[in-house]
PDB file of N, CA, C, O and CB in Angstrom:
ATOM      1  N   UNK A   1    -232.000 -28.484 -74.611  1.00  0.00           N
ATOM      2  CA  UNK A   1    -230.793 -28.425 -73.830  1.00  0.00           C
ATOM      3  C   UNK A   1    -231.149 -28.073 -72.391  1.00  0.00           C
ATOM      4  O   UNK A   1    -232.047 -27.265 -72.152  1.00  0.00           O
ATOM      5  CB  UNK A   1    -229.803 -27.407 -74.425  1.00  0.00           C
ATOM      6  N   UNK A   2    -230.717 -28.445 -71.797  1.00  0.00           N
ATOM      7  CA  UNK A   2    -230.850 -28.220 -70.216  1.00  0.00           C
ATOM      8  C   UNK A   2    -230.108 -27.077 -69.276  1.00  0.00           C
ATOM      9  O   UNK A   2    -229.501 -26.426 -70.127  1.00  0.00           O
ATOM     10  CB  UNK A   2    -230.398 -29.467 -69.639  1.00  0.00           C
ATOM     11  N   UNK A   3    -229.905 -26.652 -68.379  1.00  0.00           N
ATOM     12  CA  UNK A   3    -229.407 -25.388 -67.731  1.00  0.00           C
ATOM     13  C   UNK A   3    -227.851 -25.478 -68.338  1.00  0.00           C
ATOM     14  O   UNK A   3    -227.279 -26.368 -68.967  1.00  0.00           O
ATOM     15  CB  UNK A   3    -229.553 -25.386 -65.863  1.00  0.00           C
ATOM     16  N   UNK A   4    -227.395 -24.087 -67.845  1.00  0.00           N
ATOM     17  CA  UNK A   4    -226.103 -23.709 -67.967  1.00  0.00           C
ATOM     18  C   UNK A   4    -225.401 -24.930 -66.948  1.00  0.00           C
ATOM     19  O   UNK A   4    -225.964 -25.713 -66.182  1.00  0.00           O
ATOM     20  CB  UNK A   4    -225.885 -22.017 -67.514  1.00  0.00           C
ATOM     21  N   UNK A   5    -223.901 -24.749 -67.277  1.00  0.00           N
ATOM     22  CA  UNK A   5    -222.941 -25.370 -66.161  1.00  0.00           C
ATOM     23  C   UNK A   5    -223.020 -25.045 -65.019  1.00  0.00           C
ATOM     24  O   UNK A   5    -223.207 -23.841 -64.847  1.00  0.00           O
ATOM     25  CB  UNK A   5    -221.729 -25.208 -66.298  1.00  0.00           C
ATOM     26  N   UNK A   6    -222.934 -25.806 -63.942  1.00  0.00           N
ATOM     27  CA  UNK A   6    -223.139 -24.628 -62.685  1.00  0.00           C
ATOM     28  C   UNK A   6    -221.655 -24.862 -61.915  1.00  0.00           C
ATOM     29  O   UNK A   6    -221.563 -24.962 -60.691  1.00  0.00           O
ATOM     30  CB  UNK A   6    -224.758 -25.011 -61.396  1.00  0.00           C
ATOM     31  N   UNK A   7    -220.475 -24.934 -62.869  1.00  0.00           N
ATOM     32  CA  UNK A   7    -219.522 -24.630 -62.502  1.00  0.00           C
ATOM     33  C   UNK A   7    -218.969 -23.519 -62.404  1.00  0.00           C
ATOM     34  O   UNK A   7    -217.827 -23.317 -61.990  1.00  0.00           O
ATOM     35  CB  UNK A   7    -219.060 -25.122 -62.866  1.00  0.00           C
ATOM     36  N   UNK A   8    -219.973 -22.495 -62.891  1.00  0.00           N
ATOM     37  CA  UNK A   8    -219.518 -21.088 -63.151  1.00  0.00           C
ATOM     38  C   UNK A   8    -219.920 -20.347 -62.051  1.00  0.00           C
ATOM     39  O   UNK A   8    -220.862 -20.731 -61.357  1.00  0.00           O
ATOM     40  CB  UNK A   8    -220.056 -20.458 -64.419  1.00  0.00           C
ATOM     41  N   UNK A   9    -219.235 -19.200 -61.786  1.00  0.00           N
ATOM     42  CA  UNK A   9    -219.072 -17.998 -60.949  1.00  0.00           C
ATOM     43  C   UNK A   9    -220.089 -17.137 -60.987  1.00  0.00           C
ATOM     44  O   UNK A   9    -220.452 -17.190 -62.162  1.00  0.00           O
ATOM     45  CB  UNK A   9    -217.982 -17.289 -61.248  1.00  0.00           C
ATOM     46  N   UNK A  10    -220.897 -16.240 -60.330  1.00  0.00           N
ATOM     47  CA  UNK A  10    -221.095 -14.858 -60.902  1.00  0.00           C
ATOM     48  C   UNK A  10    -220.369 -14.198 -61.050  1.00  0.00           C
ATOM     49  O   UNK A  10    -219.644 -13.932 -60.092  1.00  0.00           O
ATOM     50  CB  UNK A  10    -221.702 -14.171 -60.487  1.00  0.00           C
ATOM     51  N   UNK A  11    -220.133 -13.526 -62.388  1.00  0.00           N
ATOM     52  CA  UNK A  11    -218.911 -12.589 -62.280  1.00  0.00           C
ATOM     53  C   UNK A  11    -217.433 -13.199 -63.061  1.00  0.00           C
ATOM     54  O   UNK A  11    -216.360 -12.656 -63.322  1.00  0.00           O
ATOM     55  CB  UNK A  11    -218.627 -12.377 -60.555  1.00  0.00           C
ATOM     56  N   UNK A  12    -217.864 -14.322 -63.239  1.00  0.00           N
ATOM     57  CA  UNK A  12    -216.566 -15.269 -64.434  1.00  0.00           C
ATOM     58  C   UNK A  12    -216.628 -14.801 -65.313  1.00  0.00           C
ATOM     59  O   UNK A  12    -217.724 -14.441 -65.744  1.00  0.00           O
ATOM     60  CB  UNK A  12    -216.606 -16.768 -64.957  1.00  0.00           C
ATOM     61  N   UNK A  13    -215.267 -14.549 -66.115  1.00  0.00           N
ATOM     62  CA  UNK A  13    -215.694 -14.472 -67.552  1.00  0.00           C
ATOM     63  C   UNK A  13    -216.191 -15.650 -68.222  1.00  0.00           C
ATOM     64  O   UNK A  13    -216.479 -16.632 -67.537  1.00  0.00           O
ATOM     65  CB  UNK A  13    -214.651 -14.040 -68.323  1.00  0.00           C
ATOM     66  N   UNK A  14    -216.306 -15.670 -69.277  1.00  0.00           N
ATOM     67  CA  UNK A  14    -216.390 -17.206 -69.933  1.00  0.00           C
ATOM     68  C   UNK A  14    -216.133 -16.971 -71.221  1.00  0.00           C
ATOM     69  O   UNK A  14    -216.092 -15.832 -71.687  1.00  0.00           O
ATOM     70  CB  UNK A  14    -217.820 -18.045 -69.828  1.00  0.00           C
ATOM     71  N   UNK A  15    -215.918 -18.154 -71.972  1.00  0.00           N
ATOM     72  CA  UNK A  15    -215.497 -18.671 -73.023  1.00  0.00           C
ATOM     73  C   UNK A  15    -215.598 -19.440 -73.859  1.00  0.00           C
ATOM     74  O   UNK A  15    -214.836 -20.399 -73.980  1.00  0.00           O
ATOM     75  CB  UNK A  15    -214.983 -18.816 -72.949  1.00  0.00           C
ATOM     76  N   UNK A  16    -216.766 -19.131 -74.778  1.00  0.00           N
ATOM     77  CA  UNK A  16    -217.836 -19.880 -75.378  1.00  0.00           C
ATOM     78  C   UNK A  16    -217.664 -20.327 -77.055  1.00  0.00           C
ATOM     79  O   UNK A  16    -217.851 -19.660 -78.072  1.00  0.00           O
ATOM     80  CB  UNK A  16    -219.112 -18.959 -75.166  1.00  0.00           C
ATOM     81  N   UNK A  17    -217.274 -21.588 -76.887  1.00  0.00           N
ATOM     82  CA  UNK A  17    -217.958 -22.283 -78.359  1.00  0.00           C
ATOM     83  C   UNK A  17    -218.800 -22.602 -78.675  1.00  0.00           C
ATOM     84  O   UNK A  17    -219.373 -23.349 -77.882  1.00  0.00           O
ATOM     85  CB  UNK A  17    -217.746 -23.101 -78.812  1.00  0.00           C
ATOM     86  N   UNK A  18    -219.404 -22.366 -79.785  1.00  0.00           N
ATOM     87  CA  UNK A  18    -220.782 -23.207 -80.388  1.00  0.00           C
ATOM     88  C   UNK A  18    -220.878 -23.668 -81.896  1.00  0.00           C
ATOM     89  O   UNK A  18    -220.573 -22.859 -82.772  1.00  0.00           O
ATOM     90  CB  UNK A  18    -222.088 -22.259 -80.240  1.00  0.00           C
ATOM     91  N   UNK A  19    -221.384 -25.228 -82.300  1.00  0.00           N
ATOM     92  CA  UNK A  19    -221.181 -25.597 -83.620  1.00  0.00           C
ATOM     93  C   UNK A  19    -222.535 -25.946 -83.582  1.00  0.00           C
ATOM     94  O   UNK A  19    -223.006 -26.624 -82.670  1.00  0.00           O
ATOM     95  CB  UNK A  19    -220.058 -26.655 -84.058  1.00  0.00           C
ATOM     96  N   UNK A  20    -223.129 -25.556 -84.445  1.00  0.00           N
ATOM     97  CA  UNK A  20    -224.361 -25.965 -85.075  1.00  0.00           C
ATOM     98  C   UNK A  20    -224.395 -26.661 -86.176  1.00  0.00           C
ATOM     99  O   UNK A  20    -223.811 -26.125 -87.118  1.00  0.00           O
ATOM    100  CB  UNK A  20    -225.050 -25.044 -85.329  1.00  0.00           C
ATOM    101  N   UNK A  21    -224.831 -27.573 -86.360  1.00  0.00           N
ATOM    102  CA  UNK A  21    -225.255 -28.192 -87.401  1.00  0.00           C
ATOM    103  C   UNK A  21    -226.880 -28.855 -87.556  1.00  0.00           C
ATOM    104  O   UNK A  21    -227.804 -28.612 -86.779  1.00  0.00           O
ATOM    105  CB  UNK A  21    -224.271 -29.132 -87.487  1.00  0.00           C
ATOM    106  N   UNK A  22    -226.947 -29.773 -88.806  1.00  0.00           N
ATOM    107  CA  UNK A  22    -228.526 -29.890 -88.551  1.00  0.00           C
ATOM    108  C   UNK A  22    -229.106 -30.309 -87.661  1.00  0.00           C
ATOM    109  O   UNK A  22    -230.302 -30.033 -87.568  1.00  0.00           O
ATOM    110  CB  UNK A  22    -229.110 -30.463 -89.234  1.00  0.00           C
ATOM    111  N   UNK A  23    -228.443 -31.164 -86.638  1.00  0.00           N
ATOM    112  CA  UNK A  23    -229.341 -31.694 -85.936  1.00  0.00           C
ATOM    113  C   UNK A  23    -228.672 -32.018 -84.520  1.00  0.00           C
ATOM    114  O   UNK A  23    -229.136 -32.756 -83.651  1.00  0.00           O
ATOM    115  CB  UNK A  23    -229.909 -32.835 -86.679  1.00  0.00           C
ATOM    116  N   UNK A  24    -227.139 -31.096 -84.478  1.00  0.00           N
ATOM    117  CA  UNK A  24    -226.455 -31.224 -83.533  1.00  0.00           C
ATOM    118  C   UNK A  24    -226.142 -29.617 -82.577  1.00  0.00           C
ATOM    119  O   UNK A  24    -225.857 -28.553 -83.128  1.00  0.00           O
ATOM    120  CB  UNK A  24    -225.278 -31.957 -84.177  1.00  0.00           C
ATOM    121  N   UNK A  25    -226.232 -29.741 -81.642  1.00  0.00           N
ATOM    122  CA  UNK A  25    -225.365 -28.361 -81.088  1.00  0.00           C
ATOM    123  C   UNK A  25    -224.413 -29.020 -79.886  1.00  0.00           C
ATOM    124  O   UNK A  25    -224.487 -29.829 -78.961  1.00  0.00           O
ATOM    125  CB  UNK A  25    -226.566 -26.922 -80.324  1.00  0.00           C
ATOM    126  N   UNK A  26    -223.718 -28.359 -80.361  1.00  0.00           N
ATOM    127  CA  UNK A  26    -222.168 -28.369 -79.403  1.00  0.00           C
ATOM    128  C   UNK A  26    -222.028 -27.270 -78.803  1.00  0.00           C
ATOM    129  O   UNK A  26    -222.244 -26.243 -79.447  1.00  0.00           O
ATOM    130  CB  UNK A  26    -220.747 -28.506 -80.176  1.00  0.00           C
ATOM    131  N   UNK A  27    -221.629 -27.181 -77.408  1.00  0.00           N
ATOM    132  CA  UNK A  27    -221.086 -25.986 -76.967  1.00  0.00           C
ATOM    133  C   UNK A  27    -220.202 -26.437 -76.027  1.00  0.00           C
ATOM    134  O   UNK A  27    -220.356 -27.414 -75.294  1.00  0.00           O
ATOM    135  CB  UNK A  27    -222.024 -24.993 -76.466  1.00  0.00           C
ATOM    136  N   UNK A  28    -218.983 -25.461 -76.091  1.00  0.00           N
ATOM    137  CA  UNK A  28    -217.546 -25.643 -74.909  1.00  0.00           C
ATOM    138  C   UNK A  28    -218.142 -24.237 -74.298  1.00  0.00           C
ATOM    139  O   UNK A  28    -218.576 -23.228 -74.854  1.00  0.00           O
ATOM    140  CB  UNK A  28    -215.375 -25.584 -75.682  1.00  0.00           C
ATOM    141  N   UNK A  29    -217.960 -24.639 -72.767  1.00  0.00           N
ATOM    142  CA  UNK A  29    -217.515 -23.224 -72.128  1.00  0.00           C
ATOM    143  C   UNK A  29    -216.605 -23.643 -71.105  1.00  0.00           C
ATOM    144  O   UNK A  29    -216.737 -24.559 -70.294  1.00  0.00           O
ATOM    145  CB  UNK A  29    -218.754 -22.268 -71.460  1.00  0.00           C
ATOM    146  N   UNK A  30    -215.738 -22.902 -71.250  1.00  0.00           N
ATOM    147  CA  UNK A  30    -214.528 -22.430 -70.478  1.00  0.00           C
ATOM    148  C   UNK A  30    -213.334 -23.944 -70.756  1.00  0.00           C
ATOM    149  O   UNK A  30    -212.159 -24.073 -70.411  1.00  0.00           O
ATOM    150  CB  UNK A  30    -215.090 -22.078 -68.492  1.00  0.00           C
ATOM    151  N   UNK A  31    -214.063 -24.696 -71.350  1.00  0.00           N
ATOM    152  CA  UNK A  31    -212.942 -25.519 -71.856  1.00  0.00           C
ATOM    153  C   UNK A  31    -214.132 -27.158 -71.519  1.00  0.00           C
ATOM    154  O   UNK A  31    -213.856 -28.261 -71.991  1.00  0.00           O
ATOM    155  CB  UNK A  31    -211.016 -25.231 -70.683  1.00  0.00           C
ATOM    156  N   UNK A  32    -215.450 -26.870 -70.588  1.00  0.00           N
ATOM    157  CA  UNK A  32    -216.424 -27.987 -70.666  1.00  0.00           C
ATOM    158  C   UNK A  32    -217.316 -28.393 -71.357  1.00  0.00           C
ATOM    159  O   UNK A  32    -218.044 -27.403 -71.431  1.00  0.00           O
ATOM    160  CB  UNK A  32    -216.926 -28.051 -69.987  1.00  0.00           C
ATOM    161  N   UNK A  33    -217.930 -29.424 -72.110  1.00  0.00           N
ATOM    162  CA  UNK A  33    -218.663 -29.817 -73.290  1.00  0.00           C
ATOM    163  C   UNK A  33    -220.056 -30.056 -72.536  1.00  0.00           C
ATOM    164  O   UNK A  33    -220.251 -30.491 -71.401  1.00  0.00           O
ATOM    165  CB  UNK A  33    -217.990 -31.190 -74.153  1.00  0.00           C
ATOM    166  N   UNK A  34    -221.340 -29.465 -73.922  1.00  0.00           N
ATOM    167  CA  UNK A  34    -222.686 -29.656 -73.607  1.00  0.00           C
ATOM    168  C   UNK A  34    -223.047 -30.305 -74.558  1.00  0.00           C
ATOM    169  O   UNK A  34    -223.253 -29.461 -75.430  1.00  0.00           O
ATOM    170  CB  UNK A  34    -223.480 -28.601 -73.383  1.00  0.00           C
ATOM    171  N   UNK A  35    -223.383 -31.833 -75.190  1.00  0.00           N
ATOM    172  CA  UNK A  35    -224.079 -32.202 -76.410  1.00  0.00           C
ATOM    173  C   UNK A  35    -225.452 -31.961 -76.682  1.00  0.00           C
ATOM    174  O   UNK A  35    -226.219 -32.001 -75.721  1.00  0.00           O
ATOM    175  CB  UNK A  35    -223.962 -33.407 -76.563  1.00  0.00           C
ATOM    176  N   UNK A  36    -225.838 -31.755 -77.646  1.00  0.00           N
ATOM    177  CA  UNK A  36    -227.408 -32.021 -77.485  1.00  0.00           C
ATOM    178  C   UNK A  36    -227.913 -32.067 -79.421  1.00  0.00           C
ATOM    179  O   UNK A  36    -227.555 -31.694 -80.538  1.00  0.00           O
ATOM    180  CB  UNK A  36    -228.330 -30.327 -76.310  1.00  0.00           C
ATOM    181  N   UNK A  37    -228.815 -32.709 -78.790  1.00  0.00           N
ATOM    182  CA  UNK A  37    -229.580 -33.456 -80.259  1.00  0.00           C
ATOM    183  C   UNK A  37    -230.342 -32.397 -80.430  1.00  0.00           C
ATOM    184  O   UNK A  37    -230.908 -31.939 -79.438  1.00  0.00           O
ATOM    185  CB  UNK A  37    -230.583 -35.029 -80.198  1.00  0.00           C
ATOM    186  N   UNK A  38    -230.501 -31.864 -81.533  1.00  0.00           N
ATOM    187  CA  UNK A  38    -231.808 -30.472 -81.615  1.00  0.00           C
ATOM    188  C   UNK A  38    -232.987 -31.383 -82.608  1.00  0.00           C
ATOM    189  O   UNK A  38    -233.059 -31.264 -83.831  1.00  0.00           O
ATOM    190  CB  UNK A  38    -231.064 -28.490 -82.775  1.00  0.00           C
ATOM    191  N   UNK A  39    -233.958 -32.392 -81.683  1.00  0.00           N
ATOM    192  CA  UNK A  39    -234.756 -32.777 -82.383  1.00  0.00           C
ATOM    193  C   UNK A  39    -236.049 -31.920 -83.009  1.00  0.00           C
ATOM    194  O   UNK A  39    -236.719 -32.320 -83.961  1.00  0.00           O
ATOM    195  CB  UNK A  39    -235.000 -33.694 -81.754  1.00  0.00           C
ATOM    196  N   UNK A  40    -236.260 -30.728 -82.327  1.00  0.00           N
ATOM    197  CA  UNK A  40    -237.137 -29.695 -82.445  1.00  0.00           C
ATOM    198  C   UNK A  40    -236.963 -28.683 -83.018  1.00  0.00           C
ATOM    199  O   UNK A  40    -237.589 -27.623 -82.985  1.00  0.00           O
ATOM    200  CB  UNK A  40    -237.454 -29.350 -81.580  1.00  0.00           C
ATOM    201  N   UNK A  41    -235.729 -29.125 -83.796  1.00  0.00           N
ATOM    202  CA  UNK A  41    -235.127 -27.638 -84.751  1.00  0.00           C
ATOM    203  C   UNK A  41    -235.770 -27.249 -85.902  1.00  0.00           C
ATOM    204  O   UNK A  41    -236.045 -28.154 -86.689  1.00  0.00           O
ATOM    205  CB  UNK A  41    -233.658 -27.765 -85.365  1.00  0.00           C
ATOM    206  N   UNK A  42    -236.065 -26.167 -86.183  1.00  0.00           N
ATOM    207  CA  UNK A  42    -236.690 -25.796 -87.457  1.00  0.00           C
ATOM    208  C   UNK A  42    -236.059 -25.257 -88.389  1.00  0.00           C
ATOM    209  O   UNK A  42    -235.830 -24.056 -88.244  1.00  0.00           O
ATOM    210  CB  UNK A  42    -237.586 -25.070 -87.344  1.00  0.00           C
ATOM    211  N   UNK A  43    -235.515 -25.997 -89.768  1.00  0.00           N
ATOM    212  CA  UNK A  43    -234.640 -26.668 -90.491  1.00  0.00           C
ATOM    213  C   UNK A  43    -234.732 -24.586 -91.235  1.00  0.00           C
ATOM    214  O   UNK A  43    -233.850 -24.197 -92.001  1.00  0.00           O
ATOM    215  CB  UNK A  43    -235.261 -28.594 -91.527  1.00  0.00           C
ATOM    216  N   UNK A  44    -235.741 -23.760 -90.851  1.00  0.00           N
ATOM    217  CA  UNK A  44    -235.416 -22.392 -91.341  1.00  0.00           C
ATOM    218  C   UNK A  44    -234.806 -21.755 -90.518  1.00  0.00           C
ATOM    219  O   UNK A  44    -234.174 -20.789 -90.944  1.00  0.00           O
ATOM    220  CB  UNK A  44    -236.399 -21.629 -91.698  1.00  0.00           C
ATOM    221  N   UNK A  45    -234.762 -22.080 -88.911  1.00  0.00           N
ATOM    222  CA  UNK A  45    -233.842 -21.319 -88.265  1.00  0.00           C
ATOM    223  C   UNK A  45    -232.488 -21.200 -88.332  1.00  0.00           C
ATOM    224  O   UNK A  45    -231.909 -22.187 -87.879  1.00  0.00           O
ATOM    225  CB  UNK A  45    -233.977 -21.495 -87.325  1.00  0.00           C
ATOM    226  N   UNK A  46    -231.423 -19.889 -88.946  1.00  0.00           N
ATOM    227  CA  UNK A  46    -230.505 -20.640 -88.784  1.00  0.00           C
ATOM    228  C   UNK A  46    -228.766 -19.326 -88.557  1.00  0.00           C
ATOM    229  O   UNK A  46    -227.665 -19.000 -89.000  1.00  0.00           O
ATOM    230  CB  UNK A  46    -230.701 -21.819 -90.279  1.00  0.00           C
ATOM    231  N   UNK A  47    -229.977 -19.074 -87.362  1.00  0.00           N
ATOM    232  CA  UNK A  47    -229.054 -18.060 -86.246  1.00  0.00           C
ATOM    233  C   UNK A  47    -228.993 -18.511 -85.084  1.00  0.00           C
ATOM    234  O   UNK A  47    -229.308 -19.701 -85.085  1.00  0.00           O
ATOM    235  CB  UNK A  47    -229.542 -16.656 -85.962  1.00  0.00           C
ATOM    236  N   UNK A  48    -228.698 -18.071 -83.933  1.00  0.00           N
ATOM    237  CA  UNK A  48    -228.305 -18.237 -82.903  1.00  0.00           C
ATOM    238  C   UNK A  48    -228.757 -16.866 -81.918  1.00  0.00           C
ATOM    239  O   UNK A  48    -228.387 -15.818 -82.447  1.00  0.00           O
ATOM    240  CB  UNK A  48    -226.921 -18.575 -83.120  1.00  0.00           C
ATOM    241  N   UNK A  49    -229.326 -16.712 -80.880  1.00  0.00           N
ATOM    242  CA  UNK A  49    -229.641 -15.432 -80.017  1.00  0.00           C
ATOM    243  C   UNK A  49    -228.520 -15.872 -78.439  1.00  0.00           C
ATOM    244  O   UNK A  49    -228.116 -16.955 -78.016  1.00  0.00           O
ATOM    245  CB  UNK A  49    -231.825 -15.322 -79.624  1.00  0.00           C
ATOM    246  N   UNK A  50    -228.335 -14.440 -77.942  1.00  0.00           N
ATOM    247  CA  UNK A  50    -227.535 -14.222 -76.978  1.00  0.00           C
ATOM    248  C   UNK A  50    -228.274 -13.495 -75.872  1.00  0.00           C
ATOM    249  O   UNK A  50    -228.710 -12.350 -75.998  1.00  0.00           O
ATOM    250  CB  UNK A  50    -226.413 -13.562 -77.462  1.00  0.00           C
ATOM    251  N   UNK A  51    -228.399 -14.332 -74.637  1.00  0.00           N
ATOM    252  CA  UNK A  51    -229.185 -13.550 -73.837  1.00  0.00           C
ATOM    253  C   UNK A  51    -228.461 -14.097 -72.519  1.00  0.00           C
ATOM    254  O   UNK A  51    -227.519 -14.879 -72.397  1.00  0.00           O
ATOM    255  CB  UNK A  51    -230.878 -13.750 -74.015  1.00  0.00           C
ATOM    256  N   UNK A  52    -229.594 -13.091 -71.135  1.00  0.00           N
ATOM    257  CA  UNK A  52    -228.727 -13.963 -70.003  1.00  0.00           C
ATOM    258  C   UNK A  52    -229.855 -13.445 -69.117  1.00  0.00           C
ATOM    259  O   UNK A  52    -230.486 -12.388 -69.128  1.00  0.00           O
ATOM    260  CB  UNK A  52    -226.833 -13.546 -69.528  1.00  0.00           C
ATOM    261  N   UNK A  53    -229.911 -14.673 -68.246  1.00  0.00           N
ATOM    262  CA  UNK A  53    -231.346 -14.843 -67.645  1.00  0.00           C
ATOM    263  C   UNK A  53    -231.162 -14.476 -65.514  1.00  0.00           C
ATOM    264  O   UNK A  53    -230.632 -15.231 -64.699  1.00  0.00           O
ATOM    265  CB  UNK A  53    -231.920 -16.985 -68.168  1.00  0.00           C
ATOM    266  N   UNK A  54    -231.841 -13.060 -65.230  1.00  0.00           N
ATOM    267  CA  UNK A  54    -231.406 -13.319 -63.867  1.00  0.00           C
ATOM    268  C   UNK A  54    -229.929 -12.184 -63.755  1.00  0.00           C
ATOM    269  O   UNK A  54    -229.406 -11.863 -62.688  1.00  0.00           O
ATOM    270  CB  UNK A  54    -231.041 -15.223 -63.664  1.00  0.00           C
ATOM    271  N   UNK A  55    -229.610 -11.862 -64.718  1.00  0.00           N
ATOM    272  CA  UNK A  55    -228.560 -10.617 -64.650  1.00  0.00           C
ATOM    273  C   UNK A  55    -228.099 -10.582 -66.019  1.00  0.00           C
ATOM    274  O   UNK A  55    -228.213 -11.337 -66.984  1.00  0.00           O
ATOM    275  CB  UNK A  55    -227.217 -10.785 -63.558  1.00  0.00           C
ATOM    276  N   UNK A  56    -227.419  -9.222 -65.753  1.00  0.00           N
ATOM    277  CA  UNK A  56    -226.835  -8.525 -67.202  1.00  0.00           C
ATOM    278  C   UNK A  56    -225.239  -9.305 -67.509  1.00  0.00           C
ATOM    279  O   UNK A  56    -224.448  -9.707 -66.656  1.00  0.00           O
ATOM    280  CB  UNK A  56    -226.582  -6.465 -66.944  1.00  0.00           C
ATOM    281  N   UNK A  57    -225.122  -9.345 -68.734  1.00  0.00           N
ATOM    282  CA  UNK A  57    -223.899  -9.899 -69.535  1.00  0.00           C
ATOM    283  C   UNK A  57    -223.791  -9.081 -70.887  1.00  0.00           C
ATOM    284  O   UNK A  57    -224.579  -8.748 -71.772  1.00  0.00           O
ATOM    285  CB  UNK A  57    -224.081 -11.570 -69.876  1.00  0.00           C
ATOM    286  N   UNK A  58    -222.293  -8.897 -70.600  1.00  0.00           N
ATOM    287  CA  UNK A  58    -221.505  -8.489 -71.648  1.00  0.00           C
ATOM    288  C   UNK A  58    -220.553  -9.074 -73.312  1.00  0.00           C
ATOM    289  O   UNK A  58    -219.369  -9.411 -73.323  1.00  0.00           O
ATOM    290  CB  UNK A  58    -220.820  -8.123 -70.850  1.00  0.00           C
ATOM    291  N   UNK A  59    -221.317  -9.049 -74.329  1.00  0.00           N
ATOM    292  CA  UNK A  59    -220.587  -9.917 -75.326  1.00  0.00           C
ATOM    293  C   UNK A  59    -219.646  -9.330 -75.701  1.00  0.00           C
ATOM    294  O   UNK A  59    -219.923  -8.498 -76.564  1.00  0.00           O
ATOM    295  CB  UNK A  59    -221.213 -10.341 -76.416  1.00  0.00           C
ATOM    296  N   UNK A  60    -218.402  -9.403 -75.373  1.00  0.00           N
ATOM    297  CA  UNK A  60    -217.308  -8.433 -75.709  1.00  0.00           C
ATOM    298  C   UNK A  60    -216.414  -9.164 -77.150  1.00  0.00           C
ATOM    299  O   UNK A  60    -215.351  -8.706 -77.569  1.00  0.00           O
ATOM    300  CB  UNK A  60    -216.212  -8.229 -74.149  1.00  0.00           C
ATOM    301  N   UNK A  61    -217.032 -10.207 -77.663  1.00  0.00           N
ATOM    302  CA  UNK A  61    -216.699 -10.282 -79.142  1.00  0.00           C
ATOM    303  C   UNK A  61    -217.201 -11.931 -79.524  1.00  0.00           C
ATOM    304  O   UNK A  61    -217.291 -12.992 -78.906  1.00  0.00           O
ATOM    305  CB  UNK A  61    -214.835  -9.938 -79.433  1.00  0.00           C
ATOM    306  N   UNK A  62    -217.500 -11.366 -81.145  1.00  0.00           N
ATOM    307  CA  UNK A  62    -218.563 -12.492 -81.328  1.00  0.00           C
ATOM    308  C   UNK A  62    -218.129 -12.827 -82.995  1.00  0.00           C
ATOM    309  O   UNK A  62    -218.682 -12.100 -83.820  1.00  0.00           O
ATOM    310  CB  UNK A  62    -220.459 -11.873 -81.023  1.00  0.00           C
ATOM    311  N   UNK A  63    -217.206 -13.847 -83.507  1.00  0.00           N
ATOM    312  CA  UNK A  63    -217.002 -14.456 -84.853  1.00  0.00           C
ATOM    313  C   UNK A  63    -218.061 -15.531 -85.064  1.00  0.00           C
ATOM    314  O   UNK A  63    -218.650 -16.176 -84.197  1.00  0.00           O
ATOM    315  CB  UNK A  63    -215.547 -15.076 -85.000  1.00  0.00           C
ATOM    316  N   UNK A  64    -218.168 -15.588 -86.200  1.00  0.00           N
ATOM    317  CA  UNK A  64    -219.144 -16.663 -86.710  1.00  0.00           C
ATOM    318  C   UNK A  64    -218.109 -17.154 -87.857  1.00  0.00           C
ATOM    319  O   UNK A  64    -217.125 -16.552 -88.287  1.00  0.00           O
ATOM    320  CB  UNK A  64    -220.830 -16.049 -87.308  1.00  0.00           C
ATOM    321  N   UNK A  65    -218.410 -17.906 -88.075  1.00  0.00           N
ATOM    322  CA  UNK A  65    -217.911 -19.085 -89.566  1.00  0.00           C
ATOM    323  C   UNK A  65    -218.540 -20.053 -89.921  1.00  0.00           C
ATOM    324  O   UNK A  65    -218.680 -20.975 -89.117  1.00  0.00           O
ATOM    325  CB  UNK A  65    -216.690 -19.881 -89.507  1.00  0.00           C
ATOM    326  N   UNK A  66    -219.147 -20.145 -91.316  1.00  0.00           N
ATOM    327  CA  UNK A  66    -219.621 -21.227 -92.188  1.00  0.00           C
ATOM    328  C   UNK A  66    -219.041 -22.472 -91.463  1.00  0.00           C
ATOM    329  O   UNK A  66    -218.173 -22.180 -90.640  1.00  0.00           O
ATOM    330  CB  UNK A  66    -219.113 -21.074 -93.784  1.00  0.00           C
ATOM    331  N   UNK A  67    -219.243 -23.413 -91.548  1.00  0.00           N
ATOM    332  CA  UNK A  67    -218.825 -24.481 -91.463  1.00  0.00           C
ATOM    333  C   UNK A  67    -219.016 -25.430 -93.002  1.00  0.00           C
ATOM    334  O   UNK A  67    -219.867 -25.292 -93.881  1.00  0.00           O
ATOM    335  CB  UNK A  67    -219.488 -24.939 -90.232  1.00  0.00           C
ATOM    336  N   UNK A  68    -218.173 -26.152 -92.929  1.00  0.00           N
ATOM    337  CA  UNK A  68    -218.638 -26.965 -94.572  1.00  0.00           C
ATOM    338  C   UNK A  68    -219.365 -28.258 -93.989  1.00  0.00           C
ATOM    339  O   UNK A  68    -219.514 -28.205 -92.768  1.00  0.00           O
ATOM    340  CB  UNK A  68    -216.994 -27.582 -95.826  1.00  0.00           C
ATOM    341  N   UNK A  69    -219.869 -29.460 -94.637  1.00  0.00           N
ATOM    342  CA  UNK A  69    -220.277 -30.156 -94.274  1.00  0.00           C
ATOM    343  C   UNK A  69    -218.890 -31.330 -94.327  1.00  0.00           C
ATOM    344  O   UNK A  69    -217.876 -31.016 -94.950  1.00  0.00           O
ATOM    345  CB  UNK A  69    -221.528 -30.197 -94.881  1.00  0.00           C
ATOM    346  N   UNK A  70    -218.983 -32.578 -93.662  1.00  0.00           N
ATOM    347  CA  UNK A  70    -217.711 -33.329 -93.129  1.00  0.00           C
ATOM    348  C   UNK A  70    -217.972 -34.157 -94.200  1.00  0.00           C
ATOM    349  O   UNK A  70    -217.246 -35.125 -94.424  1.00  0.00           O
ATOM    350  CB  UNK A  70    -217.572 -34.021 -91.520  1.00  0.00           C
TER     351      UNK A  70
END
């Protein structure tokens, strides 16, 4: 996947979706779409990490849900 949006602020909140599946990741932020093919995925990974590169960020709430397959 390639950089963040650089429609964003320092200092925005944001508002983040993410769907994983095997070989897909999706993410919305703030209501804009990132596709990407995860050809390099390793079929045991199967979390997600939260970080922020260049300054501090706050996760002020974080749901997860199964997804079923379509």
């Amino acid at each position: 996947m390639g950089r963040g949006p650089s429609y964003l602020t320092e200092g925005q909140p944001i508002r983040m979706h993410v769907f994983l599946d095997k070989l897909l990741v999706e993410v919305f932020i703030n209501g804009q779409t990132c596709t990407s093919v995860a050809q390099d995925r390793d079929p045991r990974c199967d979390g997600i990490d939260l970080f922020s590169e260049g300054a501090t960020a706050c996760c002020t709430q974080l749901d997860i849900w199964d997804m079923n397959p379509a």
